[in-house]
C-alpha positions as CSV (number, residue, x, y, z in Angstrom):
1,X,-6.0,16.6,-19.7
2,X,-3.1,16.8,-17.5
3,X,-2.9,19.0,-14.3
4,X,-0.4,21.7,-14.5
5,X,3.5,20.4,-14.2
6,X,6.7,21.3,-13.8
7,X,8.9,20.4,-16.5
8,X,12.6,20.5,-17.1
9,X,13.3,21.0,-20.5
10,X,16.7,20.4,-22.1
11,X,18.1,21.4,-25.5
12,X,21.0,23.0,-27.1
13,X,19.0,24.7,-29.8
14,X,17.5,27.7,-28.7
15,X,14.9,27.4,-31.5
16,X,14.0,23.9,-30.2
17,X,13.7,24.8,-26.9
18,X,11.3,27.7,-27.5
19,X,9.4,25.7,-29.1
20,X,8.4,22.9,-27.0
21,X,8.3,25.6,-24.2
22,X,5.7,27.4,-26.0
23,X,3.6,24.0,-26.2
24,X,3.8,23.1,-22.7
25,X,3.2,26.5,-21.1
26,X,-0.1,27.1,-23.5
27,X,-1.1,24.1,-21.8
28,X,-0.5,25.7,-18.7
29,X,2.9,23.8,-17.4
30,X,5.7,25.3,-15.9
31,X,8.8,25.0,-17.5
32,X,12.2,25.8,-16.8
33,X,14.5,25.3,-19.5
34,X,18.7,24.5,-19.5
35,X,20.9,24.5,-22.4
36,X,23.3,21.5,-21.9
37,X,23.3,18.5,-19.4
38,X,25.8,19.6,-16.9
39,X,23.7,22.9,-16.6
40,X,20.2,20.5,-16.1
41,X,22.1,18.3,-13.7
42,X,22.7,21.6,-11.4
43,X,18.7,22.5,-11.5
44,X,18.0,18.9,-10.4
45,X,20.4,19.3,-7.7
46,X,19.1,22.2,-6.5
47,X,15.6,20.5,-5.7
48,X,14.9,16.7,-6.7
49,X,11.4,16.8,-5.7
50,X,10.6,20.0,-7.7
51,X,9.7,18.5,-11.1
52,X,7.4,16.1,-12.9
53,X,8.7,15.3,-15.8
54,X,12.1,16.1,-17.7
55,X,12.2,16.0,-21.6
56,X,16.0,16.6,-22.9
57,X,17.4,16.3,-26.4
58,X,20.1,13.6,-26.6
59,X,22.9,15.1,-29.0
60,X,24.4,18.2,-26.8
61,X,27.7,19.4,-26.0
62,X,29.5,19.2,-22.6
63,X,26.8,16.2,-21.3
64,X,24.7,14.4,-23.7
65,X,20.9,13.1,-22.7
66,X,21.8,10.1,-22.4
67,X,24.6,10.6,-20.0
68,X,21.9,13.5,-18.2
69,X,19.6,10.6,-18.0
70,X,22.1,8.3,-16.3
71,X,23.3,10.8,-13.9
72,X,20.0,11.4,-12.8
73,X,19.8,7.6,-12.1
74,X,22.4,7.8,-9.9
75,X,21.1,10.4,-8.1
76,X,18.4,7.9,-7.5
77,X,15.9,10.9,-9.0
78,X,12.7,8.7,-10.2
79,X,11.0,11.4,-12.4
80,X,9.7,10.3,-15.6
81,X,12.0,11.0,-18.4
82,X,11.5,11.8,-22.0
83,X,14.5,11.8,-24.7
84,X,14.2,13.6,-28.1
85,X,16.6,13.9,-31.1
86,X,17.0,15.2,-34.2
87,X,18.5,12.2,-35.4
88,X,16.0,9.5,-34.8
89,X,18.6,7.1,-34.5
90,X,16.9,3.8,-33.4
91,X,20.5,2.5,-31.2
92,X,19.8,5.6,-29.4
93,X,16.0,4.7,-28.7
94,X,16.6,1.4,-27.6
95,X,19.1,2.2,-25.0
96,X,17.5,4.8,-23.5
97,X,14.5,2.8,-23.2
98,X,16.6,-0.1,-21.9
99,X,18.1,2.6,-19.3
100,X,14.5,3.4,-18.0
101,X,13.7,6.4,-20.4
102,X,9.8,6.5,-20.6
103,X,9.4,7.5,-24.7
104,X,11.7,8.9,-27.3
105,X,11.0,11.4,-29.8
106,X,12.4,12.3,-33.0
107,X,12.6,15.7,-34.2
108,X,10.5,17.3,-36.0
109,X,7.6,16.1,-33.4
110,X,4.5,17.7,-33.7
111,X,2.1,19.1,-30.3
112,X,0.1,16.3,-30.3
113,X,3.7,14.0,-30.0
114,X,5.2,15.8,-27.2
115,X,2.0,16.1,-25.3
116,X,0.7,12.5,-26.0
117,X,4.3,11.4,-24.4
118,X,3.8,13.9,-21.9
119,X,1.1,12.7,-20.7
120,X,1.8,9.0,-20.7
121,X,5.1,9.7,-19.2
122,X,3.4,11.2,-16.2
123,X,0.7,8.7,-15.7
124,X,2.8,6.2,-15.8
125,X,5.4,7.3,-12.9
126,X,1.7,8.1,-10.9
127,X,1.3,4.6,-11.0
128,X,4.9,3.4,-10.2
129,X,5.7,1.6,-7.2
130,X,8.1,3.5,-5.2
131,X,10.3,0.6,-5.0
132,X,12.1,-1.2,-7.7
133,X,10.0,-0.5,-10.4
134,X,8.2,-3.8,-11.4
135,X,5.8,-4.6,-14.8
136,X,2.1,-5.7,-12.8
137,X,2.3,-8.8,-14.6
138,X,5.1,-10.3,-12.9
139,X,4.5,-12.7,-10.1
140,X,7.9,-12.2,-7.7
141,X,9.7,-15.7,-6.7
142,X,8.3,-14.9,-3.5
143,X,4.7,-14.7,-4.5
144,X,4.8,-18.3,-6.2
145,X,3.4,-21.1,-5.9
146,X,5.3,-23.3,-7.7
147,X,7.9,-25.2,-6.0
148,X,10.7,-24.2,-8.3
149,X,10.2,-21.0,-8.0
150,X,10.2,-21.1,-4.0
151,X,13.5,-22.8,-4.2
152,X,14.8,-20.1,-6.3
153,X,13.3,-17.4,-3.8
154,X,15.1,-19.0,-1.0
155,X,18.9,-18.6,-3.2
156,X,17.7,-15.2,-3.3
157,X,16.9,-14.6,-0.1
158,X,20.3,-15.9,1.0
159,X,22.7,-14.4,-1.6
160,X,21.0,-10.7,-2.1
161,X,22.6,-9.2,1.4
162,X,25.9,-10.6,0.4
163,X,28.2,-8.7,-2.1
164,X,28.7,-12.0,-4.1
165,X,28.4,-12.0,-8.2
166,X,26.1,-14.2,-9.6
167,X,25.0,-15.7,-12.7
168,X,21.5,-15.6,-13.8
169,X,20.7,-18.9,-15.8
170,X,17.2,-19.5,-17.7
171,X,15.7,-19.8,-21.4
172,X,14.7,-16.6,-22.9
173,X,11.7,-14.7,-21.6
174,X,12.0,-16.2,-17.8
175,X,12.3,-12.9,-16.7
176,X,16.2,-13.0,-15.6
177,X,16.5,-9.3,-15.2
178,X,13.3,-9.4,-12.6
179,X,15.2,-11.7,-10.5
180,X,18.5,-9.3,-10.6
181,X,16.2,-6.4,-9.6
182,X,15.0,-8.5,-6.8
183,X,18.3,-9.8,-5.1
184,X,19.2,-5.5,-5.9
185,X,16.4,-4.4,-3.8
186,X,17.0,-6.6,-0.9
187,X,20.2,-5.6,-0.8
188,X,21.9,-2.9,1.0
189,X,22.4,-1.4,-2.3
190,X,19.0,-0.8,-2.5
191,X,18.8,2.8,-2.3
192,X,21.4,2.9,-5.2
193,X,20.4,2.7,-8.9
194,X,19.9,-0.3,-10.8
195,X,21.3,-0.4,-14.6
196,X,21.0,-3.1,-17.3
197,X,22.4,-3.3,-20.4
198,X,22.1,-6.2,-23.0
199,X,25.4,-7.2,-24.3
200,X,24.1,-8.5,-27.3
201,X,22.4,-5.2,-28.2
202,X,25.3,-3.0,-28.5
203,X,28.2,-3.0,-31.1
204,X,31.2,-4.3,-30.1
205,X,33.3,-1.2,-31.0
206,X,30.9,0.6,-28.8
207,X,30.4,-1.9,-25.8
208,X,33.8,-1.0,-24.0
209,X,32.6,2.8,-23.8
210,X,29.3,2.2,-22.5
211,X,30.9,0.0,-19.7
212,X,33.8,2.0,-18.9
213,X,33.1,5.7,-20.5
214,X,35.8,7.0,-22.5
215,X,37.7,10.7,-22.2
216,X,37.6,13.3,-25.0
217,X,39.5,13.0,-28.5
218,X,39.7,8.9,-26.9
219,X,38.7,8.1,-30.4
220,X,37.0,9.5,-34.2
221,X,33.8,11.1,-32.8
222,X,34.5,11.0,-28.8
223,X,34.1,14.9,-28.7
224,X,33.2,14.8,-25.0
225,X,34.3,12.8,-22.2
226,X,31.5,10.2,-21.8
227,X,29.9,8.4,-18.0
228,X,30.0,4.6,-18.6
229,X,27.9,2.6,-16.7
230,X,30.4,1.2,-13.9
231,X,30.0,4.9,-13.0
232,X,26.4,5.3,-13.2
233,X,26.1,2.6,-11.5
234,X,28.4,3.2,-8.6
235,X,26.4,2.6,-5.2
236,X,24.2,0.1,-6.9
237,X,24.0,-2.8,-9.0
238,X,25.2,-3.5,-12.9
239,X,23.2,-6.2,-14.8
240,X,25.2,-7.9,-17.7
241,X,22.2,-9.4,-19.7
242,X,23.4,-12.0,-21.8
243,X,26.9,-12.3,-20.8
244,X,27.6,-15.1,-23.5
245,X,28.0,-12.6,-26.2
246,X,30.6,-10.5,-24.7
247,X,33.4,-10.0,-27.3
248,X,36.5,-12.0,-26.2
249,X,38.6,-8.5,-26.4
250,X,36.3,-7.4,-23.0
251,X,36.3,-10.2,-20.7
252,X,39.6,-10.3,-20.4
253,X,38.9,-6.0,-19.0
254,X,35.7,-7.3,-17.3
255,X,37.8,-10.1,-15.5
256,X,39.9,-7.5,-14.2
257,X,37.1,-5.4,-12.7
258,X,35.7,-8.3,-10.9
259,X,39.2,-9.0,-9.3
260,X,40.5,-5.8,-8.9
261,X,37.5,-3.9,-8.5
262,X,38.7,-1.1,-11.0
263,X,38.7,-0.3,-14.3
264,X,40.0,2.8,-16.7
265,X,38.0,4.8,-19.4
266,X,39.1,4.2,-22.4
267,X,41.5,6.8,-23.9
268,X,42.9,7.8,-19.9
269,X,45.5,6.6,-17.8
270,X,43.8,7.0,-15.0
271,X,42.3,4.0,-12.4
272,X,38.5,4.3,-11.7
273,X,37.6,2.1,-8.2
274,X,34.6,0.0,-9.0
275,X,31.5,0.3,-6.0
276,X,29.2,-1.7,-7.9
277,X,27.6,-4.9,-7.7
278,X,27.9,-6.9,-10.8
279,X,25.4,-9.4,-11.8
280,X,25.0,-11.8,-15.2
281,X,22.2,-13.4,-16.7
282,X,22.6,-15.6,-19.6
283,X,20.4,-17.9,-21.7
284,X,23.1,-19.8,-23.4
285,X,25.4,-22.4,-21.9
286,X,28.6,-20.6,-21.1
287,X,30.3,-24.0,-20.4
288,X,30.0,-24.5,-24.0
289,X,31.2,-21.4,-25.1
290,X,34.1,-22.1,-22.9
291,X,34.6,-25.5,-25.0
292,X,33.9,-23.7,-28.4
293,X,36.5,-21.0,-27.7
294,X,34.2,-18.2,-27.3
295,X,34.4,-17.2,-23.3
296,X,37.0,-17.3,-20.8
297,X,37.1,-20.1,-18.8
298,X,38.5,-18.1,-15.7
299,X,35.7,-15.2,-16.4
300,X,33.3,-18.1,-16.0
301,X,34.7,-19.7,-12.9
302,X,34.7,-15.7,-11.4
303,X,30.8,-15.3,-12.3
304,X,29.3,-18.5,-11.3
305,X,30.8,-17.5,-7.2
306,X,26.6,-18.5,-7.2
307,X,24.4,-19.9,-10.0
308,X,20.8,-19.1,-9.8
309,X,18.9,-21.3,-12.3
310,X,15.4,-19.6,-13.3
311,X,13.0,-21.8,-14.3
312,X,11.1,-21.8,-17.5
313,X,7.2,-20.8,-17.2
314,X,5.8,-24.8,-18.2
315,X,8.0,-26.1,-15.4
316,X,6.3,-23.7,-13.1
317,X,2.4,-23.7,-15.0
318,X,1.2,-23.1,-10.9
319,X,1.5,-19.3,-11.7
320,X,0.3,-18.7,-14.7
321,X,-2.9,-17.9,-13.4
322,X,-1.6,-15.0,-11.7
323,X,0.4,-13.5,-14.5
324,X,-1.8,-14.1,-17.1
325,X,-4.3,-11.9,-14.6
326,X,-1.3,-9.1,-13.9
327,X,-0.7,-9.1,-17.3
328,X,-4.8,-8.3,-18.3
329,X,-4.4,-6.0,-16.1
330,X,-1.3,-3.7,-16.8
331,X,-2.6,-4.1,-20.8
332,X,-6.1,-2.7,-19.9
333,X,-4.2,0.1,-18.2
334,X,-1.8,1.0,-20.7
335,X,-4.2,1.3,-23.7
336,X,-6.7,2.8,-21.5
337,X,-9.3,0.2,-21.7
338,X,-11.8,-0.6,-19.4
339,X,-10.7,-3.3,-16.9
340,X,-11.4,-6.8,-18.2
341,X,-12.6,-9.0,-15.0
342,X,-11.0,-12.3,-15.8
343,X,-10.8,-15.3,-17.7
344,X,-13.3,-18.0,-18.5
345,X,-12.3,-21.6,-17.0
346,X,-12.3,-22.6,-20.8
347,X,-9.7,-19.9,-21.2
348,X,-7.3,-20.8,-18.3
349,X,-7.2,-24.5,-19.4
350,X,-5.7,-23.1,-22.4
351,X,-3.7,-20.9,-20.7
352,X,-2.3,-23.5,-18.2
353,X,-1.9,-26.3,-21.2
354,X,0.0,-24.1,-23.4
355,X,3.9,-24.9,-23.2
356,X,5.1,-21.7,-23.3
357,X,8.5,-21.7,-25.3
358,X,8.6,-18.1,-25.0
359,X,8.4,-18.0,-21.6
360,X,6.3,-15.3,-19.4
361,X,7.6,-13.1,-22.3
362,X,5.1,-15.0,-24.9
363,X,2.5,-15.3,-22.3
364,X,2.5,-11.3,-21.5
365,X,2.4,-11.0,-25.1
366,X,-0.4,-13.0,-25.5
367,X,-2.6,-11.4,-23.2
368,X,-2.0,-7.9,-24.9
369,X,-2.6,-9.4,-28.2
């Protein structure tokens, strides 16, 4: 059972809000409660350190959750954050989880729901690193072994003080976006926020939005004036995972940005200045898409300003070892079973022969299985 908390609790529906209230304060939480985003943003303001855990509903009017959730990300506020809609809409899950969002709930959720998340939510961000955060199983280009990987660390080293883009080459599962939260937190944008966002993963209709936010009435169903993330990312560092599938219809905007260093919400007239990092990650072969008529040759030449080539986990087999044993351990932890010592010799040979084509991702994976 969970110590008593503070919670901010955010929903438009008065009857919703009661609700939950009434569930966390029989367990003996505080809870102070806000009717819209703009109105929780305020109470955060007011005192960062003051709560524990925040649990807001997505669809509300003036500032949605999500765009809550990313504000508080730029405010750098780490608390642990739990979205919850009536909609259940599973785009909606995914994003916020992508964003850093620690469990989604659909409505109607029942006690045991809420305070199950509750509760992971909070022992989770207990057992967070203060700095980037970073899965246990992950061995840091710095920590390796392998001589690939202390090549790599050494590009990184060099390239993370500057303010230089870069593209973020490697197979699937390498664990790109580790790297591009490495060069971030060695870089004087640091103490900014880090965002992510999978190009792949969102619609194409909807990717120019998400980037660049859009004003009200923009378009059928904008009924508020939305935070893209060039803005919620301002003072820190913008990941574009898997950059190849970019429609054609953005690069040309994206190029822009990287030139110009500004951009405009779509639906407004109005230049936004730019003060964020870009980075790219990619697992296909852009040159190729260049060839096949699918990317921008003059987008690629402004990415690749430095190429950092990750390798794949059976070209660097010195540290699977060491992942395999972060990843026992961060399994054992999250479904709270007791901690496994090790593996048998027999067992590492088979770690260590296997060739991986999923990468660390198929070996972290594994180890939960």
């Amino acid at each position: 059972m969970l110590k008593p908390l503070c919670i901010l609790l955010v929903d438009d529906d008065p009857q919703g809000l009661q609700g939950a209230r009434r569930i966390l304060e029989a367990e003996g939480h505080e809870v102070v409660t806000a009717g819209d985003g703009e109105r929780a943003l305020e109470i955060v303001r007011a005192d960062e350190s003051r709560f524990d855990a925040v649990i807001t509903d997505v669809r509300m009017p003036r500032m949605t959750g999500l765009e809550f959730f990313k504000a508080l990300s730029v405010l750098s506020c780490r608390v642990p954050v739990i979205l919850m809609t009536a909609y259940g809409r599973l785009d909606e899950a995914v994003w916020a989880m992508k964003l850093g969002a620690v469990d989604f709930l659909s409505k109607p959720f029942k006690r045991k729901q809420l305070l199950d998340a509750l509760e992971v939510a909070v022992s989770r961000s207990r057992h967070a690193p203060r700095s980037t955060p970073e899965p246990a199983g992950r061995v840091g280009a710095g920590q390796s072994t392998s001589p690939a990987m202390k090549r790599l660390q050494a590009q990184i080293e060099q390239v993370a003080p500057t303010a230089a883009t870069c593209l973020i080459q490697g197979e699937s599962g390498v664990g790109k976006e580790r790297i591009a939260r490495e060069i971030h937190a060695l870089s004087p944008r640091a103490s900014g926020p880090f965002i992510g966002i999978n190009c792949a993963a969102i619609p194409e209709n909807l990717l120019e939005s998400e980037l660049f936010g859009h004003e009200k009435g923009a378009f059928t169903g904008a009924q508020a004036r939305k935070v893209g993330l060039f803005e919620a990312a301002s003072g820190g560092t913008l990941l574009l995972d898997e950059i190849g599938d970019m429609p054609l219809s953005l690069q040309s905007k994206l190029l822009r940005v990287l030139q110009e260093g500004e951009y405009r919400r779509v639906g407004s007239v109005e230049t936004v200045r730019a003060d964020v990092r870009v980075l790219a990650a990619t697992h296909q072969d852009l040159r190729s898409r260049v060839a096949s008529g699918h990317f921008r040759q003059d987008l690629l030449y402004r990415l690749e300003v430095i190429v950092l080539d990750v390798p794949a986990l059976r070209q660097r087999r010195e540290d699977i070892a060491a992942l395999a044993s972060g990843f026992l351990r961060d399994a054992c932890d999250r479904h709270a079973k007791p901690l496994i010592s090790g593996f048998s010799a027999d067992a590492l040979d088979l770690l260590t022969g296997h060739a991986w084509p999923g990468n660390i991702r198929e070996l972290q994976n594994a180890i939960e299985r």
